[in-house]
N, C-alpha and C positions, 0 to 999 in steps of 0.2 A: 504494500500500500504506500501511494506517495503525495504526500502535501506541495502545492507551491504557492509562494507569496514573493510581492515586490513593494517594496516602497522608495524613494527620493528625494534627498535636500544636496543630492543626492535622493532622489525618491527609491524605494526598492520594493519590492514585490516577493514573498517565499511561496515555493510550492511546495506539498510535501507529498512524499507515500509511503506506503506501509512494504516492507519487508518481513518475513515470517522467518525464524532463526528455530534454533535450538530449544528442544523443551515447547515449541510454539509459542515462545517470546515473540510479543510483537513490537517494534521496533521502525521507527518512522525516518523516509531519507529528507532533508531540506534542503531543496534547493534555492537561491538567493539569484534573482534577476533585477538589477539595476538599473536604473537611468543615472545621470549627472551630464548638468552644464557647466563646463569647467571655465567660461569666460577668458575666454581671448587666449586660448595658449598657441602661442605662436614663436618661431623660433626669432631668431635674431637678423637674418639677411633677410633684405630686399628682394621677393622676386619679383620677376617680369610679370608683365598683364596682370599683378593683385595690387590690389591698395590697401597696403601691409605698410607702408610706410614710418605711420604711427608706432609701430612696432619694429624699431631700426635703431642703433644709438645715436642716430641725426635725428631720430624724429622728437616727437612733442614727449613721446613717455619717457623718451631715453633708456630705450629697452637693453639692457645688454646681456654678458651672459650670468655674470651673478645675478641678478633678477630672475633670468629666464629656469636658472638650476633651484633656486629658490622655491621658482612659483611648481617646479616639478615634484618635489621634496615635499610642499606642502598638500597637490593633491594626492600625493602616490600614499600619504598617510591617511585621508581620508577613505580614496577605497582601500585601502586593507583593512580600515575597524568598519565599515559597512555588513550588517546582517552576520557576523563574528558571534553574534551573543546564541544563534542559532546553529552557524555551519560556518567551522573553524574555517573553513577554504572560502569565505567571503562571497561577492559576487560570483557566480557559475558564468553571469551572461550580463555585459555592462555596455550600456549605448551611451555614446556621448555626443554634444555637442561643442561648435564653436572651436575644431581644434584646423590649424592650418593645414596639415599636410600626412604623411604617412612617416616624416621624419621625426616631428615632435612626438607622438604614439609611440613607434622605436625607443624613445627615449623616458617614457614614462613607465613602458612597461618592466626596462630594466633597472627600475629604479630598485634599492634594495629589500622596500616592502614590499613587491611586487615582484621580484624577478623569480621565486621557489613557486610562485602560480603558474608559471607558462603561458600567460596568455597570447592567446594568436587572435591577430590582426587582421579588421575586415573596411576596407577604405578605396570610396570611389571619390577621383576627381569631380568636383562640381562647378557651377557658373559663377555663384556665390558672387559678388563684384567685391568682398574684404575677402575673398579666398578661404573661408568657414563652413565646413564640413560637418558631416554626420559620420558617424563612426562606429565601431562594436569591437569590443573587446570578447573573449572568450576562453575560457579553460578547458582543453581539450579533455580534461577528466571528466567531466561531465558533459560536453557539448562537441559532437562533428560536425563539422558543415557539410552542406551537400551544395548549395548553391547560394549566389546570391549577386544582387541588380542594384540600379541604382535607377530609381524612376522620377525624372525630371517633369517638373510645375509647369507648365506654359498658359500663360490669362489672355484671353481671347480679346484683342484691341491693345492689348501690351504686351507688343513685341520685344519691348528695351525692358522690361520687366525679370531679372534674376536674382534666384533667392537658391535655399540650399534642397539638394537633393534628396528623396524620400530613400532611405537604405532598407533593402530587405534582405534578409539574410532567414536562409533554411535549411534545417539540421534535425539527427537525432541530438533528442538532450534525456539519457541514461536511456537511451532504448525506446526514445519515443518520439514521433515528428513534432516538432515545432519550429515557428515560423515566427520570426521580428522582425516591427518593421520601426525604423529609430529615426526621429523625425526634428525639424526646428520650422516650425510654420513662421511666414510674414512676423515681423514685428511690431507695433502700434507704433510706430515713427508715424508722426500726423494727425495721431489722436487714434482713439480707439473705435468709434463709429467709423471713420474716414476710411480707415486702413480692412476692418472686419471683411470686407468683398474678399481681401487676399487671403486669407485663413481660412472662409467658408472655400474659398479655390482648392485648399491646401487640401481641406476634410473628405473634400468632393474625391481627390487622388487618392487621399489615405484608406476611403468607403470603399471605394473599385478594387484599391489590390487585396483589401480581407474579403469583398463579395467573390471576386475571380477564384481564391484561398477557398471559400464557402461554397464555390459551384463544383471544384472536382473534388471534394472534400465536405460535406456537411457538417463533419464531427470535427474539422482542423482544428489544432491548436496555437491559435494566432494572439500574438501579445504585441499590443501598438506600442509604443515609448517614446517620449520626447518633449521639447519646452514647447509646450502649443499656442503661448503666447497668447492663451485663452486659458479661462479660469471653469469648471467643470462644468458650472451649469451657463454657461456663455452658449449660443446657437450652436457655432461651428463644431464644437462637442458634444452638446446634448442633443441636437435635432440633426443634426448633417452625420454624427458619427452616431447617430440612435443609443446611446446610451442609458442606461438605470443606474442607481448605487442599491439596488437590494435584487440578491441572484435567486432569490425563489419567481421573481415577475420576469424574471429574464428569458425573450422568445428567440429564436434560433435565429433574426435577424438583427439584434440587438447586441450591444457588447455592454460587460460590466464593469465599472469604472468604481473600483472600489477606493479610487480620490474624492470623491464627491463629499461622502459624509466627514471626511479629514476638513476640506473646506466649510462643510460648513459648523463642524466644530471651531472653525477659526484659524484652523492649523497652515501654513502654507512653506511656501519653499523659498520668495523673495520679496520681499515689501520693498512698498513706495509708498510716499506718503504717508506714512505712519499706518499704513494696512497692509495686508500681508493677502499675497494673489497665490494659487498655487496652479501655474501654468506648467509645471513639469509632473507628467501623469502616467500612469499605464492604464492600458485596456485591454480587457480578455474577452476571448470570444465562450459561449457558450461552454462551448467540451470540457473549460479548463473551471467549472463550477462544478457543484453536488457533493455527495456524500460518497460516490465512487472510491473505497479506499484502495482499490487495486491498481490506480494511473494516479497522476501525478494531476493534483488540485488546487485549488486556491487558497490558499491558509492567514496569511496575515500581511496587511499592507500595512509600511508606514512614510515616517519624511525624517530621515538621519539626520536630526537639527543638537547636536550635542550643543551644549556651550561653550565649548572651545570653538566653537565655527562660527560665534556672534561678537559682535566689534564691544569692545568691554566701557569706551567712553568717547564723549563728542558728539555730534550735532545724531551722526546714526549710532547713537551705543543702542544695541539690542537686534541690526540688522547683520542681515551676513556679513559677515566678514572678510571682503572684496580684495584684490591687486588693487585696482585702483578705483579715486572717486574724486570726480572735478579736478581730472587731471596730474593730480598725486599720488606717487604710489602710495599704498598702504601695507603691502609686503602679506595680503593675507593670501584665502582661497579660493573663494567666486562668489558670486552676487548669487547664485544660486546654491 
């Protein structure tokens, strides 16, 4: 029998299942599936065609490489204590955002909390115009991949429109199919009414590839993930991605969004304004709910907010605890 859940502040998600041992002990596997926005990790050169600039030691942040080994250091600690209190081996399966290239990933994964995991690397180029990417990490002890895409947004009358690419990636994870797909929809640059068309676009793409998942597969077990830059009960997630937060009402074309009720405890992953949004979420499809203890289930979501990861004084004491903010570094870990 097997449990799974995720939750994210870092959001993460565990699944779990039941194993039967000796004596008919029963005895439960947990697996730990992550998200994290890790805010702007990006190396230190210049490249061509990105607008990385800002991220240069000529530019405005004066990025260099003690900053840049710094800001490594700092997230490679967060994911190793992510979902630990469950399953010693931390994230199984960890999507991220916002990261430049396949060389910074390289170097986070060898970081030395991170390097006894193995994790292997899943990264497609995208249009991105800051050259910010979606990403997945992975521990081949628990996860094979079998495939995986990168399915690009394009908004009908905005051709000059690029944003980051939807990542899917699809594997056994302990013997059983599943499919992620790890996301950063549009951002409210413009206000959040203004901008909402590009995210309801975003959902539209996100909806197609778990229906296309759901047509040669009714039972698939598809887990969305990403900063959606929309808050749970926002359109583009509640009505575009047909979600619920309670999995007994949950119909075969619906996903369950067990963020919803975190938000509306008040709980979230990044504040503004003295309020607290939580746009960084997972969604499960159907299969991956019930009381089935012999597959892998949904067991416990939450949002990794230790207080080691909140700013201790100043104008934000109690928000994340950022690299930077109005232009100064702050030496922490990400806004999410």
């Amino acid at each position: 029998m097997r449990f799974f859940t995720a939750i994210v502040f870092s959001i993460f998600v565990l699944l779990s299942g039941l194993n039967l041992h000796a004596q008919d002990e029963m005895r439960y596997r947990i697996g730990c599936i992550a998200f994290y926005n890790i805010e702007n990790l990006f190396d230190t050169i210049d490249q061509p065609n990105v607008n990385d600039t800002e991220f240069t030691p000529e530019g405005p942040n004066k990025w260099n490489s003690s900053k840049y080994y710094e800001k490594l250091s700092n997230l490679s600690e967060v994911i190793s204590k992510i979902g630990v209190d469950l399953t010693p081996d931390g994230p199984a399966v960890l999507g991220l955002s916002e990261i430049e290239n396949r060389s910074v990933l390289s170097d986070l994964v060898m970081q030395p909390e991170l390097r006894q995991r193995n994790y292997q690397i899943v990264h497609h180029d995208g249009p991105d115009r800051r050259g910010v990417d979606c990403a997945l990490f992975y521990n081949p002890k628990y996860f094979t991949m079998t495939n995986s895409q990168s399915r690009r947004l394009r908004v009908e009358g905005r051709d000059n429109f690029f944003t980051r690419d939807q990542l899917v990636v699809s594997g056994m994870f302990d013997g059983e199919m599943m499919h992620f797909i790890v996301n950063h929809w549009p951002s409210r640059s413009g206000g959040q009414k203004r901008s909402e068309p590009l995210r309801i676009a975003a959902a539209r793409l996100t909806r197609s590839i778990v229906d296309s998942l759901l047509n040669i597969d009714p039972n698939a077990k598809v887990i969305v993930m990403g900063d959606l830059n929309d808050d749970p009960v926002d359109k583009s997630v509640k009505k575009i991605m047909n979600t619920t937060d309670n999995p007994d009402k949950l119909k075969s074309d619906m996903m369950f969004n067990p963020m919803e009720r975190l938000y509306r405890q008040g709980i979230g992953s990044l504040a503004y304004r003295d309020a607290w949004n939580l746009f960084d979420q997972l969604l499960l499809t159907q299969a991956l709910t019930g009381n089935d203890k012999s597959t892998y289930k949904f067991y416990r979501a939450g949002v990794f907010n230790k207080p080691w990861l909140l700013q201790k004084e100043g104008a934000f004491k109690g928000y994340p605890w950022r690299s930077f903010a109005g232009g100064n570094y702050l030496g922490g870990y990400s806004d999410h």
